[in-house]
N, C-alpha and C positions, 0 to 999 in steps of 0.2 A: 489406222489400226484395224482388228480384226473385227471390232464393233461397229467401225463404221463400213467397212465393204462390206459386211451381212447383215448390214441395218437392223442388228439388232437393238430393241426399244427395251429400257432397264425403269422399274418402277419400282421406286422405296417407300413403305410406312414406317418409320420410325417412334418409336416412343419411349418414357424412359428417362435416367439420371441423363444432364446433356445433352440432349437430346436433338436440342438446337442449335447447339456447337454442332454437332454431327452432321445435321443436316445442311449447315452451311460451308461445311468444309466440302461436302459432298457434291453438292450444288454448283461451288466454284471452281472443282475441278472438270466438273463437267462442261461448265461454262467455257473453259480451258480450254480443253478439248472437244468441245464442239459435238456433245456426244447424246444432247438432248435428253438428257434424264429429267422425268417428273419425282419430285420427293414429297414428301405430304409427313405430317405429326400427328401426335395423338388427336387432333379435330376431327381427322378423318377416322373412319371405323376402318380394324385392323384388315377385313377381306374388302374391304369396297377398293383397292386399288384391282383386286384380278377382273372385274366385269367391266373394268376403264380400260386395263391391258387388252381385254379378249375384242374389245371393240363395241360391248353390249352396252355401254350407256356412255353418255358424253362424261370428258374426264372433269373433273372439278377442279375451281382455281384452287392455284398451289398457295401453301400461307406463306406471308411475308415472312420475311427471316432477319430482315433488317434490323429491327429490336426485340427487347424480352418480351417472351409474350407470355401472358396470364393461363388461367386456367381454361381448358378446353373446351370450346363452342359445338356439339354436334350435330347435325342437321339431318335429319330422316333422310332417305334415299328413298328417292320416289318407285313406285313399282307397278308397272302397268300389266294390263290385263289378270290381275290378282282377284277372282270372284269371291261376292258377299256372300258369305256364312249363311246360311237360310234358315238355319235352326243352331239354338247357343248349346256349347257340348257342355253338361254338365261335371263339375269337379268330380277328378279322379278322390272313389273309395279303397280302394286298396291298392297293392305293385301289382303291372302288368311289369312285360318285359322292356318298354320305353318310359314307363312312368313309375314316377319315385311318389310318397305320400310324406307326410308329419311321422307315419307311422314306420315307413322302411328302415331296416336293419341288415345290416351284413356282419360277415365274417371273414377276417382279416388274415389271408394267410403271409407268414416269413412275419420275425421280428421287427415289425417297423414302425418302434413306439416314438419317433418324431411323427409321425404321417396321420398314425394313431392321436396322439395328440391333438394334433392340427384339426384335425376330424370330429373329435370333442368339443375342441374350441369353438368351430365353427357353429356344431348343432347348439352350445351355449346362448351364444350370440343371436341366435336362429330364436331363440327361444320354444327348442324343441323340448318336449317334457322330458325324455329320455336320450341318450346316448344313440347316434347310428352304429354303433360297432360294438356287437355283444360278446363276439368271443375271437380270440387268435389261434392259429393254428404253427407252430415250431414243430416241424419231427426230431429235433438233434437235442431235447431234451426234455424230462419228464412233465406231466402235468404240474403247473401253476399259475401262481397269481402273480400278474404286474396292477405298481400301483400307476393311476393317472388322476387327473382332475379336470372334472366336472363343476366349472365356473372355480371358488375359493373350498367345493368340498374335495376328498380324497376319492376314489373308489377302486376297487378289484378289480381288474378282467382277467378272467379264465386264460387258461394258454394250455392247448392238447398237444399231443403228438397226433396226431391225426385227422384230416378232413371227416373221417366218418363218423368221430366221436364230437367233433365239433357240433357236425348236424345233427344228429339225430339228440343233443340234448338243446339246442336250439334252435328248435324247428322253424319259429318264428322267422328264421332271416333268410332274406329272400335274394342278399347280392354275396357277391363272392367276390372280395378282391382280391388280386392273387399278385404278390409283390417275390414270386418262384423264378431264381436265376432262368437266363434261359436255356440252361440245360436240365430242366425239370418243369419249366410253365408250360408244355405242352400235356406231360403225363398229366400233371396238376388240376389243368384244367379240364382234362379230359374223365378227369374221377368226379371233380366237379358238379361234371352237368350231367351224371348219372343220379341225383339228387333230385328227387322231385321240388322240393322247396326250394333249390336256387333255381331262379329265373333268370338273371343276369350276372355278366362274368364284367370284373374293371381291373 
C-alpha cells in the first residue's frame, strides 16, 4: 500500500464513548496489514503522541487492549533541561492579556445563550462570586434582557445592538468573545480592539 512504500508512521490517541472497541479494531487492522501503527487511550495525555511521532522523546508502551480497562492512570512526562524558577511569581491581580483572574469579565457578542449558559454554569461551580459575562451584544434587534441562571437563582443580561454601547456601559470587561459569522468576525473584531478595555478577543 501507499503507507507502506512511503513509510509513513500513523499515531492515534483516542479517547471517549468506545473507545476501546476503537482502538482494537484499529490495532488489528493494522496488525493485518502490517502497518505498524501505535494507538494509545485516554492514559496517555492528548499531545504526548506528537513529541513520540517527532522523534523527541522515546514512545511509551501502548495499553493492553485485551480487557476492560478501568479508569485512567496518568503519568507525568518527564522533561529535561527545564530550569528552576529562581524567584516564585506572584498571583495574578488583575487581567493582563494572557491572564484571567476570579475577577475577569467579558462580553458576549451573537446570541449564543447555550455557550452563555455554559459559561454561568461553569463560574457557578467555580465558585465565582459573579457571573464571567456581563453583557451580550445582537445588532438584528433592539436592546434587551435575556433571562439565565445563576446556580438555582434567575438573572438579567443586558443585550445591545451594539459593541460600543456594550463597552462603554460596561467598562469592567475586559474579554470579548466574538461568536460573529464569518462574514462579519473580522469587522467585529476589528471594532473590538479599538476599545481600550478589551484586552483579549475569544
Amino acid at each position: 500500500s501507499d503507507i507502506k512504500e512511503h513509510n509513513i508512521k500513523i499515531w492515534i490517541r483516542r479517547a471517549g464513548p468506545n473507545y476501546v472497541e476503537g482502538l482494537r479494531k484499529v490495532k488489528a487492522a493494522s496488525d493485518k496489514l502490517g502497518l505498524g501503527l501505535k494507538v494509545y487511550g485516554p492514559e496517555t495525555h492528548i499531545t504526548a503522541v506528537i513529541p513520540m511521532a517527532l522523534g523527541l522523546m522515546a514512545p511509551l508502551p501502548e495499553p493492553d487492549l485485551s480487557q476492560a480497562c478501568g479508569p485512567p492512570t496518568r503519568k507525568m512526562i518527564k522533561v529535561t533541561g527545564k530550569k528552576a524558577s529562581s524567584k516564585a511569581q506572584p498571583p495574578p491581580t488583575k487581567h493582563t492579556i494572557v491572564t484571567a483572574t476570579p475577577q475577569t469579565t467579558s462580553i458576549v457578542y451573537g446570541m449564543q445563550n447555550r455557550a452563555v449558559q455554559g459559561m454561568l454554569d461553569f463560574d457557578f461551580m467555580c465558585k465565582r462570586k459573579k457571573p464571567s459575562v456581563e453583557a451580550m451584544v445582537f445588532p438584528f434587534s433592539g436592546n434587551h434582557y435575556v433571562k439565565f441562571y445563576w446556580g438555582t437563582e434567575e438573572i438579567l443580561m443586558p443585550v445591545y445592538t451594539t459593541t460600543k454601547e456594550a463597552v462603554e456601559k460596561h467598562a469592567g470587561a475586559s474579554v470579548f468573545v466574538n461568536f460573529a459569522s464569518f462574514r462579519s468576525v473580522y469587522e467585529t473584531s476589528m471594532e473590538a480592539m479599538t476599545y481600550p478595555s478589551i484586552k483579549t478577543l475569544g
